[in-house]
N, C-alpha and C positions, 0 to 999 in steps of 0.2 A: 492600029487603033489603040490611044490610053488604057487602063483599065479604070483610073480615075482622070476627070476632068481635071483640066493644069497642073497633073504631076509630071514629072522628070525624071528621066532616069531609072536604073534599076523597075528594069520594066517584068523579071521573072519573078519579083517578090510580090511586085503590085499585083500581077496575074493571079498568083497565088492567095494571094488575100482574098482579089475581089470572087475567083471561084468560091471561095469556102459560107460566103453571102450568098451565092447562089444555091450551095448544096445543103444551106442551115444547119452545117457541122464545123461548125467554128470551134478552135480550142479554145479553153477561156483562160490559157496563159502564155502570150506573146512577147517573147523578147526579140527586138530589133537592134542589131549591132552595127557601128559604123563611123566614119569622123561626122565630127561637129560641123553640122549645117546641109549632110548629103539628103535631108528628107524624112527623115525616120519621124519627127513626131508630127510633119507633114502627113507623112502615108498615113498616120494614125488618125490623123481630123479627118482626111477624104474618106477613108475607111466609115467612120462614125458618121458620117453628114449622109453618103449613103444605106448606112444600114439603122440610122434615127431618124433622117431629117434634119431639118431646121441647120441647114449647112453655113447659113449667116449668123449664126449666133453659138455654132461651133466656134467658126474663125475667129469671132471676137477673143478667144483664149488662147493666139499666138503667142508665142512668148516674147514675139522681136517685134509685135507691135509697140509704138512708140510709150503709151498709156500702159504695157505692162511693164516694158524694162523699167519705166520709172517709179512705176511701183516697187517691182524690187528693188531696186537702187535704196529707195527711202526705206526700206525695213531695214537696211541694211544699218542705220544711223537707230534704230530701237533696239532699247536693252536687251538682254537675250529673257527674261523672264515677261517679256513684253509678246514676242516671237511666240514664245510658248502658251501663252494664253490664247494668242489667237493665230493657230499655222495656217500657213501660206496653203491656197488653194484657188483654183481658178472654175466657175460652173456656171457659165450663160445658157447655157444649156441645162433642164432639171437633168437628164440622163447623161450627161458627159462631163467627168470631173477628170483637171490637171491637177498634178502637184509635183512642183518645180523647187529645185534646190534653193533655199534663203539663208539669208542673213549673209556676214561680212566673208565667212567661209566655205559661201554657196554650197552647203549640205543639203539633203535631205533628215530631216530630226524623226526621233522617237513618237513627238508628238502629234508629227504628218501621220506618220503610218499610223498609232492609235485612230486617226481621225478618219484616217480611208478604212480601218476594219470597222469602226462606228458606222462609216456613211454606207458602206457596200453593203449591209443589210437591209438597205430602203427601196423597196420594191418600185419598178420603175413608175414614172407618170405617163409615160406616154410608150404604149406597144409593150416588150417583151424584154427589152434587153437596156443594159445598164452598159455604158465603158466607162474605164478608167485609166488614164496615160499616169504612166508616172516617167517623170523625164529629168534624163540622168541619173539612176538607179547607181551609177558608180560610185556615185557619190552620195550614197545613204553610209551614213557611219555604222557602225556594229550592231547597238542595239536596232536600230531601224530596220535593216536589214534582216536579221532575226526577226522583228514582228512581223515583217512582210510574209516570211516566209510561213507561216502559222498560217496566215490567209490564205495562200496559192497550194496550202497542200487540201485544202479542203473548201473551194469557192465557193458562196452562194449561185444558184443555178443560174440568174437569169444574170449572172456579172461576167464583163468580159475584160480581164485586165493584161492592158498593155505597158511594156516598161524600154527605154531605151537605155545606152550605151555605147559610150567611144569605145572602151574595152572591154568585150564579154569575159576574159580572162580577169577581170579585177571583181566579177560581182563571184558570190560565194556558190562552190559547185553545186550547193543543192538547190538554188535557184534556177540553175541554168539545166537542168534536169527533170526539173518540174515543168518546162516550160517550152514550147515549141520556139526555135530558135530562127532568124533569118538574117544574114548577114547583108549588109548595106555595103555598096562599094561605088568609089568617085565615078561620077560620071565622066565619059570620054570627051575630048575636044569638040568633038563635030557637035554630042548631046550639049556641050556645054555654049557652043556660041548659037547653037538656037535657043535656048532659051535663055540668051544675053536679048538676044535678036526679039524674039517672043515677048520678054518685059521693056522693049526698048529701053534699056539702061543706060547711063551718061559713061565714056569712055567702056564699052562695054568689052572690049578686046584686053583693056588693063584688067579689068574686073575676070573677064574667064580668067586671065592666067596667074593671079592672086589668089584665087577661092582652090586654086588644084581638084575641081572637078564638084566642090560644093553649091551648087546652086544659092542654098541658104545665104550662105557667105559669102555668094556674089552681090547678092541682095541687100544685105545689111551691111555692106564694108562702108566706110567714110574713107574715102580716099586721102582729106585732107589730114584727117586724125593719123590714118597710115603711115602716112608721108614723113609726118612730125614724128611717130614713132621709128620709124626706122632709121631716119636719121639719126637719134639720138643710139640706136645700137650698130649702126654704121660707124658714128664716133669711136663709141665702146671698142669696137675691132681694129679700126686704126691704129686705137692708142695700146692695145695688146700688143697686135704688130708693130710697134714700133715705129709707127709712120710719125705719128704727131705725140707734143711730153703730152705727160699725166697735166697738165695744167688748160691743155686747150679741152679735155675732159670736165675738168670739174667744171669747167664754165659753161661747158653743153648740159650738165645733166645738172647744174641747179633749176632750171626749172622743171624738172622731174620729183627733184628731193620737197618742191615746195607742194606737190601733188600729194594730197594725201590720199585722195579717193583713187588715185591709179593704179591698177591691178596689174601686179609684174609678170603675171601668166599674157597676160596680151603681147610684152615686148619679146618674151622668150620665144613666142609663136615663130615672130619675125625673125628674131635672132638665126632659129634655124635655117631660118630660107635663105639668108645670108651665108651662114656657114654652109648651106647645102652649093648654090655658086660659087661662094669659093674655092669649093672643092672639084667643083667640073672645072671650072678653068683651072686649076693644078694639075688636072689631067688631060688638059687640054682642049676640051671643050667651050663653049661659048656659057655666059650667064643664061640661064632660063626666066627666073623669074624674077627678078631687079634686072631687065634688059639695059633699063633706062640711066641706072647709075653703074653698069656694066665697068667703066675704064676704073673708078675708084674702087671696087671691088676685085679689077686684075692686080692692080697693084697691091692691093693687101695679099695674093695670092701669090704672086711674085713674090713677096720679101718671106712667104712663112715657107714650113716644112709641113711634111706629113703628119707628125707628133706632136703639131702645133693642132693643127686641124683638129686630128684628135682628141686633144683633151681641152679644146675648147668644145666638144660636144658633149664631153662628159660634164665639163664646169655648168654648161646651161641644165645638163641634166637633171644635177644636184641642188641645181637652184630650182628647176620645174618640182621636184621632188618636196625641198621646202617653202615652195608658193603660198601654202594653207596656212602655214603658220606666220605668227607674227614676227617676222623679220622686217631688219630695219631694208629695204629696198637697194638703196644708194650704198651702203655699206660693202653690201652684198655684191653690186654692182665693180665695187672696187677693187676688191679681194679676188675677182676674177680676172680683172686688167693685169693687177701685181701679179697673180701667179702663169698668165701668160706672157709676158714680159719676162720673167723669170727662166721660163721655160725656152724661150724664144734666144734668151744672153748664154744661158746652159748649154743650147746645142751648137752654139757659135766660138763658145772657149776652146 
């Protein structure tokens, strides 16, 4: 049996949750750790919907509803002193407040966290207890991070504050000590094609084996957007390897360069999945996850080395690294091609 209704997965955390509802010894600072999409600020509305109520107007402040992303998408085109007059927060619920990373370098700001220590003094409207998700804490900058901290070392009584995280190792240790810790981890195959099965999703077998055990990210992937993405870093690797010139490149990734809203952290995602098959089949295995363009991915595999491989996962690295900042994309993109080609002619002299 669940411990919440339509949750997935990671069923020793949910137990654990939903006892401490039962025992009204709840800590009132929960950090959730895990990849992006396995449930974490899911477990947190279920959590809430049973221990508030009003669980239809909790949901309303998904964040992969369609009516939020576009929300955030459009702050993202407001000035930053725009942002700051009025931060981003989500509350259909009087007792249940999100506050989700915004603007163009999807942070958490200084000006969030003032406004969650502002709001978390408001005694609740309805019963005893207040939550607050903050989601993606990894990505509150310095000073945020700092005022959060001021708050969680001394909460108001009736506030229960929740924070998630891809990596608990990035949030600052005196957070993650303040705070009752529970790691999230992917769900298995079997969990995962039930509840492909469960939401009757379109191509739901592509969808388990693209999400690596995410539900979330089964849920929200566009296949056709995928499709287009990966192509375009399928190209990228050909033309490193040597397969095809730098010219059959720049003809695939001008319509990338004319995207301005396209976020270069989405094609890295994929990137790696590509470099991760390349790499089983170098050692001989089969593709796992691009089964379907499997033969053009051996052959990129075939013509490289181990050292290619290599540091074509440090090059995406470097660029995951420089994501936030304002780099030119396509540039970026090139100078990874050049230096694997380079590397590729270097070990063949």
């Amino acid at each position: 049996m669940q411990a919440f209704d339509n949750f997935w997965g990671n069923a020793p955390v949910a137990e654990a949750l939903a006892q401490t509802i039962g025992s009204a010894r709840i800590p009132q600072t929960i950090l959730l750790g895990g990849p992006e999409g396995v449930g974490k600020a899911t477990l947190v509305r279920r959590f809430a919907a049973q221990l508030l109520g009003g669980a239809e107007k909790i949901e309303q402040d998904d964040l992969s509803l369609p009516a939020n992303v576009d929300l955030i998408e459009q702050r993202e085109k407001l000035p930053a002193d725009k942002r700051a007059d009025d931060p981003l927060l989500f509350a259909t619920h009087p007792d249940f407040v999100t506050f989700a990373p915004d603007g163009p370098l999807r942070q958490l700001s200084i000006q969030q966290m003032r406004l969650l220590k502002e709001r978390a003094q408001f005694k609740p409207l309805h019963g005893s207890r207040r939550v607050f998700l903050i989601d993606h804490l990894d990505r509150a900058n310095e000073q945020a991070a700092n005022s959060l901290l001021k708050l969680m070392e001394e909460p108001p009584d009736h506030l229960l504050v929740f924070a998630t995280a891809e990596n608990l190792y990035d949030l600052l240790p005196t957070i993650r000590s303040r705070s009752i810790v529970f790691p999230m981890t992917r769900l298995s195959d079997d969990e995962m094609r039930a509840f492909v099965r469960h939401r009757r999703l379109d191509e739901g077998e592509t969808r388990s084996m693209l999400a690596e055990g995410c539900p979330g990210m089964a849920v929200t992937l566009d296949l056709d957007r995928y499709r287009e993405r990966r192509s375009l870093m399928l190209a990228l690797l050909e033309c490193a390897a040597g397969i095809t010139p730098f010219a059959s490149w720049v003809q695939a990734s001008e319509s990338f360069s004319n995207r301005k809203t396209e976020k270069l952290d989405l094609y890295l995602k994929i990137a790696y999945g590509i470099l991760e098959d390349i790499l089983m089949i170098w050692q001989g295995s089969a593709a796992w996850r691009n089964r379907d363009i499997g033969e053009r991915i051996a052959r990129i595999s075939a013509t490289v080395d181990f050292r290619w491989i290599e540091k074509a996962i440090r090059a995406v690295d470097e660029l995951a690294q420089l994501v936030r900042r304002n780099i030119q994309k396509t540039i970026a993109l090139d100078a990874v091609i050049i230096e694997l080609r380079n590397q590729l002619q270097g070990a063949r002299a």
